[in-house]
Each structure stands twice: as structure tokens, then as C-alpha cells.
FIBA-23135 format. One record per residue (C-alpha): y, z negated, x. Coordinates in Angstrom, 1 decimal. Each point is the difference from the previous one (the first is absolute). Example, Ala and Ser with C-alpha at 12.3 -4.5 7.8 and 13.67 -1.06 7.14 Angstrom:
2
<rec yy="-4.5" zz="-7.8" xx="12.3"/>
<rec yy="3.4" zz="0.7" xx="1.4"/>
! end
This chain:
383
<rec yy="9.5" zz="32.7" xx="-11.0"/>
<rec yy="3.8" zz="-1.7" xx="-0.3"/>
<rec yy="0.7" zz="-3.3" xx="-1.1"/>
<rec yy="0.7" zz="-0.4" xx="-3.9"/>
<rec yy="0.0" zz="-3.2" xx="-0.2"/>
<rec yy="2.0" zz="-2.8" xx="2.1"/>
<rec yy="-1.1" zz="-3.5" xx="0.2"/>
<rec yy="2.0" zz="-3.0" xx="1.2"/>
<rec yy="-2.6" zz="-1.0" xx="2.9"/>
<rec yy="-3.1" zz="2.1" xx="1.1"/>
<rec yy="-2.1" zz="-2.5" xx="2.0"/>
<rec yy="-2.7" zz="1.3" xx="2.3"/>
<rec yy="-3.4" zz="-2.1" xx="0.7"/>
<rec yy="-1.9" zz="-2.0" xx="-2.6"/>
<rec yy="-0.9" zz="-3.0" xx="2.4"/>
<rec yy="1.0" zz="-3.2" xx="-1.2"/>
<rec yy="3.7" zz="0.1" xx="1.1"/>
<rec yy="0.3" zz="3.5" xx="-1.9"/>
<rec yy="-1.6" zz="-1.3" xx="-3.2"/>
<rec yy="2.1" zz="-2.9" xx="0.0"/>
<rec yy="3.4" zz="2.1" xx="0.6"/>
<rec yy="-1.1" zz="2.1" xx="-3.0"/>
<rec yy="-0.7" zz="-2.8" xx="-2.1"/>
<rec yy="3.2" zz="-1.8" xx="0.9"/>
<rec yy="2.1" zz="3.1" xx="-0.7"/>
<rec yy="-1.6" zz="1.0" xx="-3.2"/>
<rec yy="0.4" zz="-3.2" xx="-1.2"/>
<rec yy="3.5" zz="0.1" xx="0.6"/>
<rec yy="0.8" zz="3.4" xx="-1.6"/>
<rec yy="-0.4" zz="2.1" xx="2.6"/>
<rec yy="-1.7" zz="3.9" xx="-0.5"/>
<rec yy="-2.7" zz="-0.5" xx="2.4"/>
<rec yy="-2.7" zz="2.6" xx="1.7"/>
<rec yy="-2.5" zz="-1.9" xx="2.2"/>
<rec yy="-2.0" zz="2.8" xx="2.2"/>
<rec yy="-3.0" zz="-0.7" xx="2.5"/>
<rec yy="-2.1" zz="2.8" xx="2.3"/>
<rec yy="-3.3" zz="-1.9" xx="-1.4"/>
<rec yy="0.7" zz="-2.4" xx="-2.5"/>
<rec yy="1.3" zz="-3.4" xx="-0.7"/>
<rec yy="-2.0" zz="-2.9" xx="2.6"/>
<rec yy="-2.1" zz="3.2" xx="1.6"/>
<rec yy="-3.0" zz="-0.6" xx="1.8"/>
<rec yy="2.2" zz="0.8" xx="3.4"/>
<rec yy="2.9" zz="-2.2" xx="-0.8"/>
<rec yy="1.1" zz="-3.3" xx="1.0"/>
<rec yy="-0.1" zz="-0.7" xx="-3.4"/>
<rec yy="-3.4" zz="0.6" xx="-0.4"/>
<rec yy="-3.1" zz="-2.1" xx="0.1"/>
<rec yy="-1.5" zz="-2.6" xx="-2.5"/>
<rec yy="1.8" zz="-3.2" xx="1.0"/>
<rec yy="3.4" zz="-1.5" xx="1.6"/>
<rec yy="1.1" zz="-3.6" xx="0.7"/>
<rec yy="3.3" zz="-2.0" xx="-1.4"/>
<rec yy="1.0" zz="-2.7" xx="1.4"/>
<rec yy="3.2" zz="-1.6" xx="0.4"/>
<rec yy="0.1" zz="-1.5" xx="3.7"/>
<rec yy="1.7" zz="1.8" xx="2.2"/>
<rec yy="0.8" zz="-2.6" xx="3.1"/>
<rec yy="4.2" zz="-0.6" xx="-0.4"/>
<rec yy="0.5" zz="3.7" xx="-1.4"/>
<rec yy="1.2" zz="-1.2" xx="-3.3"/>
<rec yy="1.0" zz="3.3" xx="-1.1"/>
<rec yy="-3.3" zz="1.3" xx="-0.7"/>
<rec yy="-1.3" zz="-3.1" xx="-1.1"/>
<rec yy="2.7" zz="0.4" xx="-3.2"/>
<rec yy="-1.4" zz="3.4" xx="0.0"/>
<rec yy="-3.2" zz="-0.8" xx="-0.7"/>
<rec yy="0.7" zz="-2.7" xx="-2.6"/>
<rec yy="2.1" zz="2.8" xx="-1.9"/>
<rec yy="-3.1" zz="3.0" xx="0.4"/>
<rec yy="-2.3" zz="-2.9" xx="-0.9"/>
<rec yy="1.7" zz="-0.6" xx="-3.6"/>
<rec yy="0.1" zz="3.9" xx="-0.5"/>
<rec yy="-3.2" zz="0.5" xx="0.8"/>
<rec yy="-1.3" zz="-2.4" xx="-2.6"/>
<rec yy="2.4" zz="1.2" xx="-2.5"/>
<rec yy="-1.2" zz="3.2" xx="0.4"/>
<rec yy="-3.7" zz="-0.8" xx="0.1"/>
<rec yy="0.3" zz="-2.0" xx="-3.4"/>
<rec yy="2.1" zz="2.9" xx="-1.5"/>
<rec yy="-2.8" zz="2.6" xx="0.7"/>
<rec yy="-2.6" zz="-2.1" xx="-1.3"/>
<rec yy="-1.1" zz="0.0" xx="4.0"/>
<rec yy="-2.2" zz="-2.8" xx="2.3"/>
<rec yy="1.6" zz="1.2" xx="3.4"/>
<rec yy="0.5" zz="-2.7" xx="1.5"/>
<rec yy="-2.3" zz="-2.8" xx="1.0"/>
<rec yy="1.6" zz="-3.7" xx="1.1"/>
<rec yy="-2.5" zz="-0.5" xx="2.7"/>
<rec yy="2.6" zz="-2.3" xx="2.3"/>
<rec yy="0.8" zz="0.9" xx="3.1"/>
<rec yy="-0.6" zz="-2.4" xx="3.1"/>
<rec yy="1.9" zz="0.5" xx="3.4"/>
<rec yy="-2.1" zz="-0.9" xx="2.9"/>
<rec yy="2.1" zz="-1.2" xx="2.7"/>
<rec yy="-0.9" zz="-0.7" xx="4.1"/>
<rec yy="2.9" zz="-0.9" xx="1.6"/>
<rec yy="2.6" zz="-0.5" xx="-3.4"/>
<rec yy="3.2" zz="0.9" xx="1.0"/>
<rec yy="0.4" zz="2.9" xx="-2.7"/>
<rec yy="-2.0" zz="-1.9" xx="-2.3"/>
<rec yy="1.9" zz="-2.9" xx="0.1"/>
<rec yy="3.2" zz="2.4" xx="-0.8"/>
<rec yy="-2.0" zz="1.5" xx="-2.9"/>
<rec yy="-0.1" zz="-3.1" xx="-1.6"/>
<rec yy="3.3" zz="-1.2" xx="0.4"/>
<rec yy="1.0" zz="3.5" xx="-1.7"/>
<rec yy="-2.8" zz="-0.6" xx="-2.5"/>
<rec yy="1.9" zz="-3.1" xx="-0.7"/>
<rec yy="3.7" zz="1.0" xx="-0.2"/>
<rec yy="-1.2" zz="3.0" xx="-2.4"/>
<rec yy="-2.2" zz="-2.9" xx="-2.1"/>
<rec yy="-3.2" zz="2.5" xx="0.3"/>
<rec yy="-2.9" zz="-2.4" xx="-1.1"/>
<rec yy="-2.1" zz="-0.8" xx="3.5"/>
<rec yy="-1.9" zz="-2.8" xx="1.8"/>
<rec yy="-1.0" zz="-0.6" xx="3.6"/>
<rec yy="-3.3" zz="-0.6" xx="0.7"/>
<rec yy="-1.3" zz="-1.6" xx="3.9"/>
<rec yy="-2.9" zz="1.5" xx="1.7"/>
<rec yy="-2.7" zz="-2.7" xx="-1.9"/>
<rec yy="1.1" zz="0.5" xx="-3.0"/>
<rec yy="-0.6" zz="4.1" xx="-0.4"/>
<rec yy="-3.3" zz="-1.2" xx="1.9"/>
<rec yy="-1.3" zz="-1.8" xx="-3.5"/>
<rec yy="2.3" zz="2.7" xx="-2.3"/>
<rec yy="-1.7" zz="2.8" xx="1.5"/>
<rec yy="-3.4" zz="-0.4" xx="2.1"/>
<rec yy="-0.9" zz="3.1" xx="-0.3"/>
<rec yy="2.8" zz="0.7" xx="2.6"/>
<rec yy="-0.1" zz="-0.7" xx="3.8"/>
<rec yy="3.3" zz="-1.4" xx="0.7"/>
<rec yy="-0.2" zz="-0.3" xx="3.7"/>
<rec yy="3.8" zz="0.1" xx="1.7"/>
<rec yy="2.0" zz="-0.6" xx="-3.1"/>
<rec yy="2.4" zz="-2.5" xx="-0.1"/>
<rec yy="0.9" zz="0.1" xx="-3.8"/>
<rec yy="0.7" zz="2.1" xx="-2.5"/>
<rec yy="2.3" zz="1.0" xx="-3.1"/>
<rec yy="-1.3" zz="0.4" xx="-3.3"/>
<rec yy="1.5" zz="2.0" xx="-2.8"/>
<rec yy="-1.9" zz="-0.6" xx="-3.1"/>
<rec yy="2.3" zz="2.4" xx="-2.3"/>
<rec yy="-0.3" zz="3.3" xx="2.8"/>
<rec yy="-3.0" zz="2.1" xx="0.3"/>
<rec yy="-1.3" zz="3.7" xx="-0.4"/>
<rec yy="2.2" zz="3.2" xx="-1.8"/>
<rec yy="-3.0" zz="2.7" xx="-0.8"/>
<rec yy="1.9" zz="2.7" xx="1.7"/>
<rec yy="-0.7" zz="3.2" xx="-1.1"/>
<rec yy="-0.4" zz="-0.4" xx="-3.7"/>
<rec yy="3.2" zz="-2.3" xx="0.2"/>
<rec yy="1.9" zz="3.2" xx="1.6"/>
<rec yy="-1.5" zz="2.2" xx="-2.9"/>
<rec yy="1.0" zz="-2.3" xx="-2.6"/>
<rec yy="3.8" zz="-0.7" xx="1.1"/>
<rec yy="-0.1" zz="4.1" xx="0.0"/>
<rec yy="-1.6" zz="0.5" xx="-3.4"/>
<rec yy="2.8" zz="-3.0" xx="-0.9"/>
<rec yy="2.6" zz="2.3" xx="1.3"/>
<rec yy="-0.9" zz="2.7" xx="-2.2"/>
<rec yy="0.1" zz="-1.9" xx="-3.2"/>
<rec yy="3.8" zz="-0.5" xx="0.9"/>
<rec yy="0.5" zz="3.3" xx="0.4"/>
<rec yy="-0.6" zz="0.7" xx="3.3"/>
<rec yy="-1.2" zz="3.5" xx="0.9"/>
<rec yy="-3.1" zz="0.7" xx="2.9"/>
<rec yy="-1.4" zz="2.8" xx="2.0"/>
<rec yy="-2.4" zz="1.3" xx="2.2"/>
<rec yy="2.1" zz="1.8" xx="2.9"/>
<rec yy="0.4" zz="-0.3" xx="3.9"/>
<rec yy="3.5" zz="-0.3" xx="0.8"/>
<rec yy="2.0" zz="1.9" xx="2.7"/>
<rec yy="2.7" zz="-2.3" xx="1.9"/>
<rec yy="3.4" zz="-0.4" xx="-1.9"/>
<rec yy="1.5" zz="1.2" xx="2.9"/>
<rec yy="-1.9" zz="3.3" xx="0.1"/>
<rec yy="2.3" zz="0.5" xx="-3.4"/>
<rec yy="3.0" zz="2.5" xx="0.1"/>
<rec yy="1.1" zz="-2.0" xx="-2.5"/>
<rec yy="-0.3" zz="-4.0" xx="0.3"/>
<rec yy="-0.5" zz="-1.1" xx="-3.6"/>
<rec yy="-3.1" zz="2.5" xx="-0.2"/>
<rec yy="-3.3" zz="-0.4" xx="1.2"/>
<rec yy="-2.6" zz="2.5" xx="0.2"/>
<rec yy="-3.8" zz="-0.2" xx="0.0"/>
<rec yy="-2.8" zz="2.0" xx="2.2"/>
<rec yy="-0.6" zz="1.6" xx="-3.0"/>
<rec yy="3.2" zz="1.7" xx="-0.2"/>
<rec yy="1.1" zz="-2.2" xx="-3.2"/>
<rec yy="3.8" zz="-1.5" xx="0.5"/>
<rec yy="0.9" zz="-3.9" xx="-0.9"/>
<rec yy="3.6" zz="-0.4" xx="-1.3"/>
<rec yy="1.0" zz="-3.8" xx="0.3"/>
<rec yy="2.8" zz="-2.2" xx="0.6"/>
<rec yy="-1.5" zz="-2.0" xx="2.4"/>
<rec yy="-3.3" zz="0.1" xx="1.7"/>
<rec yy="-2.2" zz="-2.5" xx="1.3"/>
<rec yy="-2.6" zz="0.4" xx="3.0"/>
<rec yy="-2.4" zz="-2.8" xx="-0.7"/>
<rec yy="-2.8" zz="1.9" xx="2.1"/>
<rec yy="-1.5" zz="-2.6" xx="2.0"/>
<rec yy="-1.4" zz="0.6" xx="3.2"/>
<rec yy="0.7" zz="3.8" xx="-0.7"/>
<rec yy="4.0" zz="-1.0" xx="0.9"/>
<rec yy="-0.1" zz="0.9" xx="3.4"/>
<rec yy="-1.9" zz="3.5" xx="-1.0"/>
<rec yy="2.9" zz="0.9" xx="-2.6"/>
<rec yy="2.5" zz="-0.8" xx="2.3"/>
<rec yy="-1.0" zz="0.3" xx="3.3"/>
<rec yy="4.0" zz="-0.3" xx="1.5"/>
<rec yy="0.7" zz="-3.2" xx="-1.3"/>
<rec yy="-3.3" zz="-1.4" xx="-1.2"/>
<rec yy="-2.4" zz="0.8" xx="2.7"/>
<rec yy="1.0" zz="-2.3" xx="2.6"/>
<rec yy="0.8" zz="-2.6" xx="-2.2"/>
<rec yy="-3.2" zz="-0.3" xx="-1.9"/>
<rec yy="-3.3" zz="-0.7" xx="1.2"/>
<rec yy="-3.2" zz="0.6" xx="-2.2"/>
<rec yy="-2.9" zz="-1.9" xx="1.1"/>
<rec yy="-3.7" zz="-0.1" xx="-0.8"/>
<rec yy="-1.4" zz="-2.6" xx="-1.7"/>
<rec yy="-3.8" zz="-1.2" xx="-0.5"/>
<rec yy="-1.2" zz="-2.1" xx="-2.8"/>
<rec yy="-3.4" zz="-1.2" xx="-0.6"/>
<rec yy="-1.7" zz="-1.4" xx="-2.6"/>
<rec yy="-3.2" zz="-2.3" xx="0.4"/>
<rec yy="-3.1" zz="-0.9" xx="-2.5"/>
<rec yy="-0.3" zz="-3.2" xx="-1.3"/>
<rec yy="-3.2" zz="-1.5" xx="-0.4"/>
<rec yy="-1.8" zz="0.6" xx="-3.3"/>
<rec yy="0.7" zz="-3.1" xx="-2.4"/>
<rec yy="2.5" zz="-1.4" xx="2.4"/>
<rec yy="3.8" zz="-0.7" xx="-1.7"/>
<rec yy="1.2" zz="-1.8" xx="3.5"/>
<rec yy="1.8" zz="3.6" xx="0.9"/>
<rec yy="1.6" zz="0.4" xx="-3.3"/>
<rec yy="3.1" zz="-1.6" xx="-1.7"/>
<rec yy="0.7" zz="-2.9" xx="-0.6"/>
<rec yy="-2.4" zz="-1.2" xx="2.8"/>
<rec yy="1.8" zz="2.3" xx="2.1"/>
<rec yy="3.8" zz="0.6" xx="0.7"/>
<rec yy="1.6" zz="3.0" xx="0.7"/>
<rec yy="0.7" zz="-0.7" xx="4.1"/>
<rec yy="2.1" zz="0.7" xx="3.1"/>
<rec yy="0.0" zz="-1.0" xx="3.3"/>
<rec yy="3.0" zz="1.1" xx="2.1"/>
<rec yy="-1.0" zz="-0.9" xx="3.2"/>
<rec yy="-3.3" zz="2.1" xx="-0.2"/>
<rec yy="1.8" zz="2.6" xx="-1.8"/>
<rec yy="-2.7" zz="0.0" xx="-2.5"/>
<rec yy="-0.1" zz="0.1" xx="-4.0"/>
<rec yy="-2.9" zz="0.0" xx="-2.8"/>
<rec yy="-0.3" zz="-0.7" xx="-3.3"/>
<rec yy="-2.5" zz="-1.0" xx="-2.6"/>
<rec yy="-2.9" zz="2.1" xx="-1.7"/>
<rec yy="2.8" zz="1.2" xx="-2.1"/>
<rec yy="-2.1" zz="1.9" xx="-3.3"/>
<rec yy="-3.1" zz="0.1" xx="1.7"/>
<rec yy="1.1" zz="2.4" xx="3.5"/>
<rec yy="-1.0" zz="-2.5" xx="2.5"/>
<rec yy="1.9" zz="-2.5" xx="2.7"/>
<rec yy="3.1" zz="2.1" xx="1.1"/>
<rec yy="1.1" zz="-0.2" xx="3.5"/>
<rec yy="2.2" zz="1.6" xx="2.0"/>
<rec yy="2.4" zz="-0.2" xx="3.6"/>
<rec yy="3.7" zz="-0.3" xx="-1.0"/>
<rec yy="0.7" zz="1.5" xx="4.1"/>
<rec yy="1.1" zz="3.5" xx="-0.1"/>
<rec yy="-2.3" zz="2.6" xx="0.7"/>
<rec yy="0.4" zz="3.4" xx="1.6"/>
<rec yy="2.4" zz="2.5" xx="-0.9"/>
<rec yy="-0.5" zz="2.5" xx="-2.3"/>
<rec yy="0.8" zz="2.6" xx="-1.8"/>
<rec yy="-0.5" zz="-0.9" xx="-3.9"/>
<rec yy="-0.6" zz="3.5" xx="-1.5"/>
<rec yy="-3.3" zz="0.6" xx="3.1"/>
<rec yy="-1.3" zz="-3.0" xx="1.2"/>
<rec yy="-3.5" zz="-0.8" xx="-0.5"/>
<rec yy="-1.2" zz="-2.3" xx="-3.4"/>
<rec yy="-3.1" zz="-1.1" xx="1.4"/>
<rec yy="0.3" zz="-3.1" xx="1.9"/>
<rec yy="-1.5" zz="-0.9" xx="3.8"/>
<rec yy="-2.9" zz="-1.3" xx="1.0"/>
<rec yy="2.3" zz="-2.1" xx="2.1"/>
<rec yy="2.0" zz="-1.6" xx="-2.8"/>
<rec yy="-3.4" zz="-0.7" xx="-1.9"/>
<rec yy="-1.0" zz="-2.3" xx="3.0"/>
<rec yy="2.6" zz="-1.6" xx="0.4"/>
<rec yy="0.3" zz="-0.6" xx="-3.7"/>
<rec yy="-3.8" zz="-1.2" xx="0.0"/>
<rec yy="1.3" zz="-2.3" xx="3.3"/>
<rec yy="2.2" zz="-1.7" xx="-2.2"/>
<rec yy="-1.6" zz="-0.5" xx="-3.4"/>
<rec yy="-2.9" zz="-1.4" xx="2.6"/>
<rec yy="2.3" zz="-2.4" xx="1.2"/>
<rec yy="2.4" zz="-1.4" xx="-2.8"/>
<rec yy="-2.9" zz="0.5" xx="-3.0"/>
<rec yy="-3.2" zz="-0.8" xx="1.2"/>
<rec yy="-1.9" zz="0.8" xx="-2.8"/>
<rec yy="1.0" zz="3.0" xx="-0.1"/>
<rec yy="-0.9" zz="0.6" xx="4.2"/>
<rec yy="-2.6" zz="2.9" xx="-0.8"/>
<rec yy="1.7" zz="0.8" xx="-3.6"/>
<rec yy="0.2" zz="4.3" xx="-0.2"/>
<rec yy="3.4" zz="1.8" xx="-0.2"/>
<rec yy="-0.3" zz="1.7" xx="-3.7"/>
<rec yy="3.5" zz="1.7" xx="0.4"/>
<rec yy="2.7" zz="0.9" xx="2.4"/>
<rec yy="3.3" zz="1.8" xx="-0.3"/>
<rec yy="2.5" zz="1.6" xx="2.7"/>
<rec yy="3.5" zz="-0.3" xx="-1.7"/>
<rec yy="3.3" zz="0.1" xx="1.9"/>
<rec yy="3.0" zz="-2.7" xx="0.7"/>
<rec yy="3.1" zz="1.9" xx="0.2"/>
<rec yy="2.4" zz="-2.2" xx="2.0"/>
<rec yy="3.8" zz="-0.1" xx="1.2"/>
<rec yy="0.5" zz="-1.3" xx="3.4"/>
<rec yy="0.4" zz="-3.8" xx="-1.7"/>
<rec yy="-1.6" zz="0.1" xx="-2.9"/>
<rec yy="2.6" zz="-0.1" xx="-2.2"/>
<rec yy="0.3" zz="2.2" xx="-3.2"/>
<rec yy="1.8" zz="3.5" xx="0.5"/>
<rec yy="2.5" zz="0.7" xx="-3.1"/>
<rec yy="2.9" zz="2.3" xx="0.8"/>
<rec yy="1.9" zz="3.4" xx="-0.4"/>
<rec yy="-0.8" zz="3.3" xx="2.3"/>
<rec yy="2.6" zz="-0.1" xx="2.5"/>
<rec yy="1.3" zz="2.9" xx="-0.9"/>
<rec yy="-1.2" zz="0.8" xx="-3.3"/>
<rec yy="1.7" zz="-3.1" xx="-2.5"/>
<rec yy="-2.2" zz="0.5" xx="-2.9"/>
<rec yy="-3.2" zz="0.1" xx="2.3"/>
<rec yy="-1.4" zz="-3.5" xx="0.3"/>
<rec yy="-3.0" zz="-1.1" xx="2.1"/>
<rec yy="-2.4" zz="-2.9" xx="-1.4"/>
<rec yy="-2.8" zz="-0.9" xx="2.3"/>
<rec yy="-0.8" zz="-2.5" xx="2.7"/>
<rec yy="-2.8" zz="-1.6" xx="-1.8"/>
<rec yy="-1.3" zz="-1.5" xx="3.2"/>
<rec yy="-3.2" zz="-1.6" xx="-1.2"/>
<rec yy="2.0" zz="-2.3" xx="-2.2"/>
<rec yy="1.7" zz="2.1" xx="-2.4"/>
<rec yy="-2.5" zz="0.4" xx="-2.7"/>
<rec yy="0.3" zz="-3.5" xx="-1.6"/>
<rec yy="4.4" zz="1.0" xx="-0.2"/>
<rec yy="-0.5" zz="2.6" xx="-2.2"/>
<rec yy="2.0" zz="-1.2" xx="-3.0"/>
<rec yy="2.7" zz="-1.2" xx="2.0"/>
<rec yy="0.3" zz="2.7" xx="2.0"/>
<rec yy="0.7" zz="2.6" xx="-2.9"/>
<rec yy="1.8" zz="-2.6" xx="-1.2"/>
<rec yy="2.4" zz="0.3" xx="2.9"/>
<rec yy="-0.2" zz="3.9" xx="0.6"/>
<rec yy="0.9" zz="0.1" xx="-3.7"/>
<rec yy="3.2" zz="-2.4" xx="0.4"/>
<rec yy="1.0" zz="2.2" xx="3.4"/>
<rec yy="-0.1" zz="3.2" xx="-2.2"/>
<rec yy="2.0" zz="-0.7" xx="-2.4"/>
<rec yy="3.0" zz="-2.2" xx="2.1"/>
<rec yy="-0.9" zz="-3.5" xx="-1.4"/>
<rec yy="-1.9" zz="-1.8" xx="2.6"/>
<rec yy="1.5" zz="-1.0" xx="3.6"/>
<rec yy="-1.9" zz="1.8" xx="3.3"/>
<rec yy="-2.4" zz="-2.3" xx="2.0"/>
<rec yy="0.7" zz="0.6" xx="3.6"/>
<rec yy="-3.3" zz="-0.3" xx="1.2"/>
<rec yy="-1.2" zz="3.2" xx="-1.9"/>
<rec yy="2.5" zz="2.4" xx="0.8"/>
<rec yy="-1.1" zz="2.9" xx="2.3"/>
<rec yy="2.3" zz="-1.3" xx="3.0"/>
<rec yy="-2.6" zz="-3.1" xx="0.4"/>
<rec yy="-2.6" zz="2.0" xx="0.7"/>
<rec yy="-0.7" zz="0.7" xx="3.4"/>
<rec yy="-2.6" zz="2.3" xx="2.4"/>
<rec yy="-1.8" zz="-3.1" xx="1.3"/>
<rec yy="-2.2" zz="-2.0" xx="-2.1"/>
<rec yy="0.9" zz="-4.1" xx="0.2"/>
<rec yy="-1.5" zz="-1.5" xx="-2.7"/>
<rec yy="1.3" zz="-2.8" xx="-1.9"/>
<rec yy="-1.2" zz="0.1" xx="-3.6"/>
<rec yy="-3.4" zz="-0.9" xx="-1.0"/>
! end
């Protein structure tokens, strides 16, 4: 089939940086086709699952704290424009052992005027006693921060995209690169793309698509959540009685029985590499134990409370952590969007946001995203 019809920017992957590119370009004009192998947030992707945190902390790293405070707005603008409850202001409370980022995160929190308090180990003792606190110091609360309902948050930003004009499809994508001719794309199905520029926002899949360049440089991950029962007629696990929560140090996350699933918790370490399109969606016994270990320890209550759900997902991270948003090297209207790291889904707006101003030639590079930072060695420095 040939191409009769050219658009301004084809953008590949319907994750929550794809959506979000769409939705920024439509909105400025731009003839838009948004394409994904499975569909937008898909059970596989990074983008999938019911439930993702926003916060704002980031230790001194004020760039992504701005970053958040700018998604945060356009999530809620979006929400309230589609008539949508997808976001729930749980708070989010930073445990902290030793302190040293901590204390940086609020010194951040309080140059970028992000509403927060600090509260000593006896005091989250009588705010929360349904929580063993044993080893923390203090901890950083965000009342305004809290829990983006992932997958039907990705779906509506998509649908959104589409009202603007914004064109989608069903299609696996071959490498731009693969192309005899750079400003066409073609599909497995034999179909052929004709766009001005085109956009890789594939997620973990990066380093499949482009093995050359991305392969070293990104590193998929496994990832197990799980998700415990509360007990029947107890509210102590569910918001407001419970914060959204994160404790560095432990590398450990959870969240509230957000709409009834349970208490979320899951380890913020990497896990095994992976390969994103075969690995296996069931999660290990040895993840559920260790899970159960936890729980046992920092919820008591909860010490012989069943896992009701579990889900294996992916991080897709750089070498740092740090956002990827740059050209092909040798392809200038082939741009790579990725780098999610565990972090990236709260960034959405502001990352389409900025792959939108890098399109079209009105928004200045930052140098910590460009494909020359990345490197073969993982070092992490974002969390």
C-alpha cells in the first residue's frame, strides 16, 4: 500500500510520554497519527497498570520537581475537562533514615514553594499507628501529591487527542532506519507512514527497535507489585488515614486501598533484565515473600493479610535515570522519547510538553537528555 497521506509527526507508542506528545502537538496544530502494536497503556507496557504516584520531592533535582508541579496542573485540567476522577490527593509522606536527601528535598520543596511539612519520628507515631515506624528519623509530607489512575488516565489523554484531531492506529512499526526513505515509516503489515517527523516513544521496547544505538543504553527491568487485603470494615489502609508513601533508603513504595484494590506495595531496586515483549507476567513466589516480610513488618495488622493481586510491569531506564529526548544520530527527523526509569509516568504532560517545543524549534535542549549522556553503565542518580 503507498502513503497518501503525509502527516506533520507520526509518533509510535501510546504510553504516557506518547499520549502526551500527541496531545501537545494536536493542540498546537499539528496533523498527528499516534500508532501502538497493542494499544494505548497495554497490559505489557510501562504505562500500564491501575495506579501511579506524583509527588514533587525529588532531593536537590529541582528540574523534575518543576516538572511535576507543571504535569500536576495538566493533569487536573484535563481530568476536570473530561468530566474524569483520576486522580486522588492522598499526600505523599517521605520516610527518611539517615536524611541527607531528604533534607535536600525539602529545601527544593521550599525554593519551588510546593506546600509540605516535616514531621519527627513521634509525631507520624500518633498521625499514623497503624504504621511501624522503627528506623525513621522523619519524614516529608505533601498534602497536595498523591495517586494518577494510570491506565485510564493514558486512554483518556489519547481519546483527548483525537477530539483535536489527532489520528490513531493499530500497527507494529519497523525501525525508521530500516526506511529507504527517512520521512517514511513502514508497518509489519506492509502499510507505509509518510510523516515529517517521527517520534519513538516505545518504552522499554527502545532498545528492541534500535538495537545499534538503543540496546546498550537502555535497560528494561522487571518489576513486582503487590497488592494486600485489608481487613473487612477496616478504613486504617485507605485514604485519608493513609498517605501515599516512600521510603528511599529501603527502596520501598505503597499506596493506599486506592478504589477498593488493596494496600499497594512494591521495591523501587531494579530487578532483572528483561526482555519486554517475552518475559514472564506472573510474579515469583520469591517477590510474594518478601512482600509478605515487609507488610509484616511496617503494617502489623496487616502481618497475615492475603495478596489479592500482583502485576509484573517493566522500568525502562537510561544509565542515570534521566529522561531520553533526542534526534537519531543519523536520521534528523527521527527522535527517541523514552528513559521513563520508574519515575517517568507522573512527567507525562511536561514531557510532551517539551518533545512538542523540540519539534517545532521553540524550546531550548536540556543537556541531561540528549543521547550523548547516556552511557553503557548504569549509575543511578534520579529517584
Amino acid at each position: 500500500m503507498s502513503a497518501t497521506k503525509t502527516y506533520d509527526v507520526a509518533v509510535v507508542g501510546a504510553g504516557v510520554f506518547g499520549v502526551w506528545t500527541a496531545w501537545h502537538l494536536a493542540k498546537r496544530g499539528q496533523r498527528v497519527l499516534l500508532l501502538d502494536a497493542y494499544g494505548p497503556a497495554h497490559t505489557r507496557a510501562s504505562s500500564g497498570g491501575e495506579t501511579r504516584i506524583i509527588r514533587m520531592g525529588y532531593g536537590a533535582d529541582e528540574l523534575y520537581t518543576r516538572w511535576s508541579q507543571r504535569s500536576l496542573v495538566q493533569w487536573k485540567e484535563l481530568f476536570a475537562a473530561t468530566h474524569q476522577q483520576l486522580f486522588h490527593e492522598t499526600g505523599v509522606l517521605w520516610l527518611a533514615a539517615s536524611g541527607l536527601r531528604e533534607k535536600q528535598t525539602v529545601e527544593t520543596l521550599q525554593c519551588c514553594g510546593v506546600p509540605h511539612r516535616v514531621l519527627q519520628s513521634a509525631e507520624l507515631t500518633r498521625a499514623y499507628p497503624q504504621v511501624d515506624f522503627s528506623g525513621v528519623e522523619f519524614a516529608i509530607f505533601e498534602p497536595a501529591s498523591g495517586v494518577l489512575m494510570a491506565r485510564r488516565a493514558v486512554a483518556t489523554v489519547a481519546a483527548d487527542a483525537l477530539r483535536m484531531g489527532a489520528e490513531y492506529r493499530v500497527a507494529q512499526v519497523l525501525a525508521a532506519e530500516k526506511s529507504v526513505n527517512p520521512q517514511q515509516i513502514e508497518t509489519t503489515a506492509g502499510d507505509v507512514i509518510s510523516a515529517n517527523h517521527v517520534v519513538f516513544a516505545c518504552g522499554a521496547w527502545l532498545g528492541n527497535i534500535f538495537p545499534e544505538i538503543l540496546g546498550p543504553r537502555i535497560f528494561p527491568t522487571r518489576q513486582e507489585v503487590f497488592f494486600f487485603a485489608t481487613p473487612p470494615g477496616d478504613t486504617r489502609f485507605a485514604s485519608p488515614a493513609l498517605p501515599t508513601w516512600l521510603f528511599k533508603e529501603e527502596q520501598v513504595y505503597g499506596m493506599p486501598d486506592i478504589e477498593s484494590r488493596g494496600l499497594k506495595v512494591a521495591f523501587d531496586h531494579h530487578g532483572e533484565l528483561v526482555d519486554p515483549e517475552t518475559q514472564s507476567r506472573f510474579a515469583s513466589g520469591e517477590g510474594a515473600e518478601q512482600a509478605r516480610r515487609y507488610v509484616a513488618r511496617r503494617f502489623p495488622a496487616l502481618r497475615d493479610a492475603p495478596i489479592v493481586e500482583s502485576r509484573v510491569c517493566q522500568y525502562e531506564n537510561t544509565s542515570s535515570g534521566d529522561f531520553l529526548v533526542d534526534r537519531h544520530p543519523a536520521l534528523e527527523n527521527v527522535w527517541f522519547v523514552g528513559g521513563g526509569s520508574g519515575h517517568g509516568f507522573k512527567h507525562g504532560p511536561a514531557m510532551g510538553e517539551y518533545v512538542a517545543g523540540q519539534i517545532l524549534g521553540d524550546a531550548a535542549a536540556e543537556a541531561r537528555f540528549l543521547l550523548a549522556s547516556k552511557e553503557t553503565v548504569q549509575r543511578r542518580a534520579v529517584y
